[in-house]
C-alpha positions as CSV (number, residue, x, y, z in Angstrom):
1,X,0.0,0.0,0.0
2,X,1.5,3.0,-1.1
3,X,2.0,6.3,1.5
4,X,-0.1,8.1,-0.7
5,X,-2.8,6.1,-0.2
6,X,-2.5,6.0,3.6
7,X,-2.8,9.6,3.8
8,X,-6.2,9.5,1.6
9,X,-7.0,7.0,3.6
10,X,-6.2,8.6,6.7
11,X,-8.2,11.8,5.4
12,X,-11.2,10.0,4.6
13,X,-11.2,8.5,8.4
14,X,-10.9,12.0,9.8
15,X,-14.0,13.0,7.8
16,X,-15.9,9.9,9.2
17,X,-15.3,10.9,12.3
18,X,-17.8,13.0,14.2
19,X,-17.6,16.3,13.9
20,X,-20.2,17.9,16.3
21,X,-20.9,20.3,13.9
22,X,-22.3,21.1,10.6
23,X,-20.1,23.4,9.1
24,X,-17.1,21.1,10.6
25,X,-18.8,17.8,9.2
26,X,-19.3,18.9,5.4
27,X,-15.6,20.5,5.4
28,X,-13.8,17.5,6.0
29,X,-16.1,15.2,4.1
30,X,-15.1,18.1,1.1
31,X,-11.6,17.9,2.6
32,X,-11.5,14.0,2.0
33,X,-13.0,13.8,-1.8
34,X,-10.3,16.8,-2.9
35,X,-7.6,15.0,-1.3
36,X,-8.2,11.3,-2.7
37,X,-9.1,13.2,-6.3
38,X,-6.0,15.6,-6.2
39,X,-3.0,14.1,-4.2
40,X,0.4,16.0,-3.4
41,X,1.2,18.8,-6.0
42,X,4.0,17.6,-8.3
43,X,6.6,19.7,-9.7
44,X,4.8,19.6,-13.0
45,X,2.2,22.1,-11.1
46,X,3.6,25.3,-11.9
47,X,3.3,26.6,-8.4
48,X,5.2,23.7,-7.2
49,X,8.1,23.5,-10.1
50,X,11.0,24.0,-7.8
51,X,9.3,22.4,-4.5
52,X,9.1,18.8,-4.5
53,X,7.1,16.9,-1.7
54,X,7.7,13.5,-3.2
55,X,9.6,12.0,-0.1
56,X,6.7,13.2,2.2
57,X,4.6,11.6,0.1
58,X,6.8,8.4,0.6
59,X,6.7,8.9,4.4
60,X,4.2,7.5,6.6
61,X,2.6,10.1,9.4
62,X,0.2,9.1,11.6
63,X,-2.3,11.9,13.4
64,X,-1.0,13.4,16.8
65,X,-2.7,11.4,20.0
66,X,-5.6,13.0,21.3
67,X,-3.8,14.0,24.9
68,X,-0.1,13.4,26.0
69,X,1.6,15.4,29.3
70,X,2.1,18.8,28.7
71,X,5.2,20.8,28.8
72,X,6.3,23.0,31.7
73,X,4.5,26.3,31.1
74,X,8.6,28.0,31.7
75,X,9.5,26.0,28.6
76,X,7.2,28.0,26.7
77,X,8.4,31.5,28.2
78,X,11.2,32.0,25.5
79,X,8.0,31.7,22.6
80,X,6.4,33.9,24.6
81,X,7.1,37.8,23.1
82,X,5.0,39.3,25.9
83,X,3.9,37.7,28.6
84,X,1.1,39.9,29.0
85,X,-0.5,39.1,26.1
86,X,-3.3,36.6,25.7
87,X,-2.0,33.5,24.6
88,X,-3.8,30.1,22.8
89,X,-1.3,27.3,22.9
90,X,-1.5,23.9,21.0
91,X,0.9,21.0,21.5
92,X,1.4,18.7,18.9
93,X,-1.9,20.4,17.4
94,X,-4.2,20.2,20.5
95,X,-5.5,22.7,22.4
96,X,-4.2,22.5,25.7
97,X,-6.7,24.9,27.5
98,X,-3.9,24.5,30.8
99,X,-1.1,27.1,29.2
100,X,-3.7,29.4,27.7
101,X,-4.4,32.6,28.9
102,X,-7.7,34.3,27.3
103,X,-8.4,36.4,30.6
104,X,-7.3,40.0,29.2
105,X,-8.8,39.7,25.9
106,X,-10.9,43.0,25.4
107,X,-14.6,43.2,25.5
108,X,-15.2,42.5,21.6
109,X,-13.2,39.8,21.2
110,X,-13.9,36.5,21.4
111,X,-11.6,33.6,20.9
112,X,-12.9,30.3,20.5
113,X,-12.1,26.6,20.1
114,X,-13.1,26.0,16.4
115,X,-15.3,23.1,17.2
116,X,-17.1,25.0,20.2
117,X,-17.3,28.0,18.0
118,X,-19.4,26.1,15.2
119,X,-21.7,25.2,18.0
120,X,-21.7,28.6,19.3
121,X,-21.3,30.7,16.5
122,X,-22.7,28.7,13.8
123,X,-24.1,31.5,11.6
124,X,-20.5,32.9,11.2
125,X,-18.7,29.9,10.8
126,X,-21.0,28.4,8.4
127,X,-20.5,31.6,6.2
128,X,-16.5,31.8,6.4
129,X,-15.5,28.5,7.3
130,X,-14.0,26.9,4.2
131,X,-14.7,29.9,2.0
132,X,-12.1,31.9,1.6
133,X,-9.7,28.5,1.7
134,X,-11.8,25.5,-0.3
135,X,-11.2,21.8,0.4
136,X,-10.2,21.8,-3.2
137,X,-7.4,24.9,-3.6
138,X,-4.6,21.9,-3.1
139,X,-3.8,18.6,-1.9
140,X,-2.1,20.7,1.6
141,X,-5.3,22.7,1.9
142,X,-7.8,19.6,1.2
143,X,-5.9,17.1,3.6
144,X,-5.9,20.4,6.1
145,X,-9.8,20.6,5.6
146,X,-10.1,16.7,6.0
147,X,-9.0,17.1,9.6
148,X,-10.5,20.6,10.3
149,X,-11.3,20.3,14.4
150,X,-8.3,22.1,15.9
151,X,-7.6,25.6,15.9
152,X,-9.5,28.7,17.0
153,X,-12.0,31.3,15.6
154,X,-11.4,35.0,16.6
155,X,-14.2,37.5,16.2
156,X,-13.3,41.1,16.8
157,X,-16.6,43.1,17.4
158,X,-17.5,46.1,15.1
159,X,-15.0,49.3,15.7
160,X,-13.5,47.4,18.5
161,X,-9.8,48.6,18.6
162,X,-7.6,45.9,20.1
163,X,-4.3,47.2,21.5
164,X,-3.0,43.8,22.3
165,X,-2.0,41.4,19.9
166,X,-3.8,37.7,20.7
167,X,-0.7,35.1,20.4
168,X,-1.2,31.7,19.4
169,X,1.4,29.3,20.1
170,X,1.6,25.7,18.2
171,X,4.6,24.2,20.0
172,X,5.8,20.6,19.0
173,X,7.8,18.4,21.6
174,X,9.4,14.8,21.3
175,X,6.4,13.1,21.1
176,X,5.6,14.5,17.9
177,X,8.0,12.7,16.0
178,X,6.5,10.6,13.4
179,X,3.1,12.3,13.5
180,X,1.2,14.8,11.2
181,X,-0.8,17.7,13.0
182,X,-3.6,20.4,10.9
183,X,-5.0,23.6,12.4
184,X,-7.6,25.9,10.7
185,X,-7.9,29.2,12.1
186,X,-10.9,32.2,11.4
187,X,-10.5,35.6,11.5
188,X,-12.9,37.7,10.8
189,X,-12.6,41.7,12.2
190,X,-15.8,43.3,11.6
191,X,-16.3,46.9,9.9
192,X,-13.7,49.5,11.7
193,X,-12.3,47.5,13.8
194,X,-8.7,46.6,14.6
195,X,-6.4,43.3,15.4
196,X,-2.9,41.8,15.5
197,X,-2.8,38.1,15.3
198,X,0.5,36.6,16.2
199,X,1.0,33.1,15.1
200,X,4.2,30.7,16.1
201,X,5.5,27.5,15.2
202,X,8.1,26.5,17.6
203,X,9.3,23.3,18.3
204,X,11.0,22.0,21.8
205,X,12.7,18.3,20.6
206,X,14.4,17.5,17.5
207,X,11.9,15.3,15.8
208,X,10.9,14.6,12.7
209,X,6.7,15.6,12.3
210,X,4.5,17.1,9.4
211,X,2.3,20.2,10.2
212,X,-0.3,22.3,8.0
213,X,-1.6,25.5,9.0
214,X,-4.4,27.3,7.7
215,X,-5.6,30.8,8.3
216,X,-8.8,32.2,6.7
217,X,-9.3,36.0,7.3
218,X,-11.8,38.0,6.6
219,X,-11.3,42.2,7.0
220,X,-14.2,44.0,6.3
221,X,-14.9,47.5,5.4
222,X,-12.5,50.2,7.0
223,X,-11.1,47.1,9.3
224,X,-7.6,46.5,9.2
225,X,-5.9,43.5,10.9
226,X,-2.2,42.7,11.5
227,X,-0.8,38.8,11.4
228,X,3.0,37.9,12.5
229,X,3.6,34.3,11.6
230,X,6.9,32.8,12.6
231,X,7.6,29.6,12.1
232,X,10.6,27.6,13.8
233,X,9.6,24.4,13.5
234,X,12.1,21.9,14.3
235,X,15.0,21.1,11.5
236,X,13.7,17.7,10.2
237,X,9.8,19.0,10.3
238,X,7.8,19.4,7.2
239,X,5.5,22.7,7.4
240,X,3.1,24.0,4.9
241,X,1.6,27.1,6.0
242,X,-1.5,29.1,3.9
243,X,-3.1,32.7,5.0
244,X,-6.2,33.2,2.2
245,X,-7.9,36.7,3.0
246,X,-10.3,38.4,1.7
247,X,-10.7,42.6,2.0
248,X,-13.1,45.0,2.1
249,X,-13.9,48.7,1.2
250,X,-10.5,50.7,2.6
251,X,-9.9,47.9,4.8
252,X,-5.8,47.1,5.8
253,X,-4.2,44.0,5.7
254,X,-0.4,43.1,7.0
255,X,1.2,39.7,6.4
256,X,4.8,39.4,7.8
257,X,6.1,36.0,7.3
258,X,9.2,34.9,9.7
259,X,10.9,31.4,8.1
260,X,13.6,29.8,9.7
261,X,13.1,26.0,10.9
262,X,12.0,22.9,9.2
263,X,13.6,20.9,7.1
264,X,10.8,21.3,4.2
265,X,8.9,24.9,4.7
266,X,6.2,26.6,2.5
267,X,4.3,29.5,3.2
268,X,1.4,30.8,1.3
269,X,0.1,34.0,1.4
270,X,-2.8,34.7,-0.6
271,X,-5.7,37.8,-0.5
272,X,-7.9,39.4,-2.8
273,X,-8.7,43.3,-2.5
274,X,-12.7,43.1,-3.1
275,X,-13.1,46.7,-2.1
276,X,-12.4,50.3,-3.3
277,X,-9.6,51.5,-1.4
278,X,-8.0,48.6,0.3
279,X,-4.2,48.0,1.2
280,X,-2.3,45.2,1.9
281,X,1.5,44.8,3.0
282,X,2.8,41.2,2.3
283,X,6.9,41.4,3.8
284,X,8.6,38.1,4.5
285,X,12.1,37.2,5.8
286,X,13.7,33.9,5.3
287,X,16.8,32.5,6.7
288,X,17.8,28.7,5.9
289,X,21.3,26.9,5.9
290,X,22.5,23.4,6.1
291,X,20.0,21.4,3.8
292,X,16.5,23.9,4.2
293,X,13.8,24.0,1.5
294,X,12.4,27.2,1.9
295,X,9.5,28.3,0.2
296,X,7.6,31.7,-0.6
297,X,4.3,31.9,-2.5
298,X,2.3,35.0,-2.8
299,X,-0.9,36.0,-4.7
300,X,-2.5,39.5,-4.3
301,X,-5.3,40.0,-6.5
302,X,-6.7,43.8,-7.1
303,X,-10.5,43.2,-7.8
304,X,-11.3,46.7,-7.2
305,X,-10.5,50.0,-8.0
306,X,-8.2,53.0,-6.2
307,X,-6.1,49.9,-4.3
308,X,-3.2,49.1,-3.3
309,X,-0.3,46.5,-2.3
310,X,3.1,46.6,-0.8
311,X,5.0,43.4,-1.0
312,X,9.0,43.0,0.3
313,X,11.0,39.3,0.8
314,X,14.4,39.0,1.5
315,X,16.5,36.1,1.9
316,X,19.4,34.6,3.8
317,X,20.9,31.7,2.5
318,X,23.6,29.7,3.6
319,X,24.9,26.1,3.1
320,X,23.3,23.9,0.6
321,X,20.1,25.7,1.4
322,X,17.2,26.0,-1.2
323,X,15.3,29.1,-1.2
324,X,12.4,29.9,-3.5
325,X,10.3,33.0,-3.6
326,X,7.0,32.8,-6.4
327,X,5.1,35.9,-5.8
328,X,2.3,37.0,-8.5
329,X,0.2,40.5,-8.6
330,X,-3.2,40.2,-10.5
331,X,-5.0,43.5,-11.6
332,X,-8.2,42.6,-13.0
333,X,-10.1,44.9,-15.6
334,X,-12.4,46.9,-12.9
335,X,-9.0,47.1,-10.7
336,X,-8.4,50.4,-12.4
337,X,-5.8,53.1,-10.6
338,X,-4.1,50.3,-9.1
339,X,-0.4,50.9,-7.4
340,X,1.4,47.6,-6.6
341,X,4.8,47.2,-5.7
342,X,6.5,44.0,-5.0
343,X,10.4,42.9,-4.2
344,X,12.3,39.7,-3.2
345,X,15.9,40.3,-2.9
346,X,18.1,37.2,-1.4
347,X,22.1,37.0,0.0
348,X,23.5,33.8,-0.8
349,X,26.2,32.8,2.0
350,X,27.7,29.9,0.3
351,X,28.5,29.0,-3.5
352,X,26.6,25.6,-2.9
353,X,23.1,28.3,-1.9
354,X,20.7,28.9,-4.4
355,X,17.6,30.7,-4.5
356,X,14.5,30.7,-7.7
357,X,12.8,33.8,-7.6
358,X,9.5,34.4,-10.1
359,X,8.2,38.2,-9.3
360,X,5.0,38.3,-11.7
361,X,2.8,41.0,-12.6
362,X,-0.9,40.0,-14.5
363,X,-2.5,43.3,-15.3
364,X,-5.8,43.8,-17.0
365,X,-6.8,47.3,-16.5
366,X,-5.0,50.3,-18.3
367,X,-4.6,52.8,-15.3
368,X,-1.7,51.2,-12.8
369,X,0.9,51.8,-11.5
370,X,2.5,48.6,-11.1
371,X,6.9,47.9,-10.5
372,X,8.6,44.2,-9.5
373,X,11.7,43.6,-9.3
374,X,14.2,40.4,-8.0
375,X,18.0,40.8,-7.0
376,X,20.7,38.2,-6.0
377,X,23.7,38.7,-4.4
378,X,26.2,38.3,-2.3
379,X,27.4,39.7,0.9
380,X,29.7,42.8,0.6
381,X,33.0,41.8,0.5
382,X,34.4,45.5,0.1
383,X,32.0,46.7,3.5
384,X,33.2,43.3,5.2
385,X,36.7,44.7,4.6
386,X,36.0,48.0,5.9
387,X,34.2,46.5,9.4
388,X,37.4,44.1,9.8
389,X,39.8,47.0,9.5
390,X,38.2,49.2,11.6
391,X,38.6,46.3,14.3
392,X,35.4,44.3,14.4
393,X,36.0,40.3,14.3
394,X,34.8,38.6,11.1
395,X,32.4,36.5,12.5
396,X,30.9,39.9,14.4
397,X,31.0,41.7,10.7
398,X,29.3,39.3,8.7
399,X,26.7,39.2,11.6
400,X,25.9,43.3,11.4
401,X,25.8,43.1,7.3
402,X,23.1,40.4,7.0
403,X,21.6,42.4,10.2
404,X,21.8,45.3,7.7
405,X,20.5,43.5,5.2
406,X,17.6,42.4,6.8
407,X,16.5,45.0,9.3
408,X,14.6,47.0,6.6
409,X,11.8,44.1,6.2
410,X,12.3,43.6,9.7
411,X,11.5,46.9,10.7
412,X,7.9,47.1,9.1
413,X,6.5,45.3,11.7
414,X,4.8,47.8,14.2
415,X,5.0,45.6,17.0
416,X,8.2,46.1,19.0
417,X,8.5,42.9,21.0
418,X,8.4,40.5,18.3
419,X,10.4,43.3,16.2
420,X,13.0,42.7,18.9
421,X,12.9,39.1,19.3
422,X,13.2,38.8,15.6
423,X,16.5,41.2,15.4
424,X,18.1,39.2,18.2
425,X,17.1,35.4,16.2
426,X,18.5,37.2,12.6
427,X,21.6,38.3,14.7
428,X,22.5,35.0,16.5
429,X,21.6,32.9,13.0
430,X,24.7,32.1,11.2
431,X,27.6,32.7,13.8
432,X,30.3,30.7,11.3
């Protein structure tokens, strides 16, 4: 029996499964038929041309246990970028209700256990849930949907303005090795309101596991919502992470995208401007070495007129690490007095690095203004000189150059903890 078919087969057991709700039940059962009909994307998908799954494919993962003990909440404090936050922590892809801390969420905001919140909120979740991310976008996406239960559904009240970011915290341990693990998260900020969403993938042990991670947002009229995701999953973990939003009339969206762990690592960011006036920023920074597959995909699609996207990657690569960045900008007819910028420019550490970058630009309307642009280089060797004569030790230099380097992306983020905790990761990185 091929591992192929033990994942469909796996998926289609999830779906079987009760679901307690609805809206739950008929998006695994939609997550199971796209996942037996469509399979792992091939490199002959053109989204997938210089990612090749094939070996997880020919691994075997079975689905985390239901409960296991718990780690010491002081493991989790160096994840944590503020402990005053609110926090929602899952461990090997439960909720573990223990190391959460919901109690100085504002009034407007509710966080919820996904399956309690289709019993709670079922209007809402049967109207976003599975929307703006279909069963049937990929094989990731449908296996995702096949065993949607975990994750959380955060509803930020109309013009509620929330000054604290809500963290949520997927940490992995050693008893995740050999296992597969699928969250679904909703967002949906309501008409003026504001929300930062911070999402980490950290990992405690050294083992070998397979996560997905899906995030459907929805940012209505003059809302605007930050989300942070970092992801340090351990080095032999495969991770596949996907934000799909959709945007209203002059709403705001931010996407910053923090890579660094896993041994196989995608992230998908994709949302569609629906209404006049809407913005987006879509920055990412990835930094891989040794053996990493690090990848970057990025659709913004301009449905309506007078908006605009910001988009900015850069990329650190050292060893025989594989970096790929495929970003794509579609301005559709009606999209008329669009302004879209978008950048990916990567350092490459070692002469065994390499990076694909594929910067596109669709454009269907005849009033944009629309600029991409790709660079690869190499790290200064005429400023290395320059630090190393004035005194400062090689390994010190190259550190405060890719600093450099990076702190622009880096720097867009308006949240100063993670900011700093970020700056001090990039820093401490490659110390060879």
């Amino acid at each position: 029996m091929s591992a192929a078919l033990t994942f469909a087969e796996q998926a289609a057991a999830a779906a079987a499964a009760p679901a307690g709700a609805a809206a739950l039940a008929a998006l695994r059962a939609a997550g199971a038929e796209a996942f037996a009909r469509l399979g792992f994307p091939s490199t002959r998908d053109e989204d997938w041309r210089y990612t090749s799954v094939s070996s997880l494919a020919a691994t075997g993962f079975a689905p985390a246990p239901a409960a296991g003990a718990l780690p010491a909440a002081e493991a989790l404090a160096p994840f944590r970028f503020d402990a005053s936050w609110p926090v929602v922590v899952f461990v090997n892809g439960r909720f573990a209700p223990s190391l959460s801390s919901l109690d100085r969420l504002p009034p407007g905001v509710r966080v919820l256990p996904l399956a309690e919140a289709a019993a709670a909120l079922p209007e809402l979740v049967e109207r976003h849930l599975g929307a703006l991310a279909p069963a049937g976008r990929d094989g990731f996406t449908a296996l995702n949907a096949a065993f949607a239960g975990e994750g959380v559904v955060v509803h930020v009240a109309r013009e509620m303005v929330a000054e604290v970011p809500l963290h949520l915290l997927h940490v992995s341990d050693a008893a995740a090795a050999g296992t597969m693990r699928h969250v679904r998260h909703l967002v949906v900020v309501e008409r003026h309101a504001r929300a930062t969403v911070v999402e980490s993938h950290v990992a405690l042990a050294e083992a070998p596991s397979f996560a997905t991670a899906v995030v459907e947002a929805v940012v209505e009229d003059g809302a605007a919502l930050q989300l942070l995701r970092v992801q340090r999953e351990a080095r032999e973990a495969w991770h596949v992470g996907t934000v799909e939003a959709r945007q209203g009339r002059d709403s705001a969206l931010t996407v910053f995208t923090y890579q660094a762990g896993g041994r196989v690592s995608r992230s998908n960011v994709y949302t569609v401007l629906g209404g006049e006036g809407a913005g987006c920023t879509v920055n990412g920074l990835y930094l891989l070495d040794g053996e990493q597959h690090g990848d970057h995909q990025t659709r913004v699609e301009h449905l309506a007129p007078k908006c605009h996207s910001r988009e900015a990657y850069k990329g650190l690569i050292d060893g025989r690490a594989h970096g790929v960045f495929n970003g794509k900008v579609y301005v559709h007819p009606e999209a008329q007095q669009t302004d879209g910028k978008q950048t990916n420019h990567t350092l490459l550490l070692s002469p065994e690095a390499q990076v694909d970058t594929k910067p596109q630009l669709e454009i269907f309307a005849d009033d944009v203004k629309c600029t991409h642009g790709a660079t690869v280089g190499r790290i200064d060797e005429t400023a290395l000189f320059y630090l190393k004569s004035r005194g400062v030790g090689a390994t010190l230099a190259r550190q405060l150059l890719m600093y450099a380097f990076a702190a622009d992306v880096l720097e867009t983020i308006e949240q100063p903890a993670v900011v700093a905790e970020l700056e001090r990761l990039t820093l401490e990185r490659y110390t060879g």
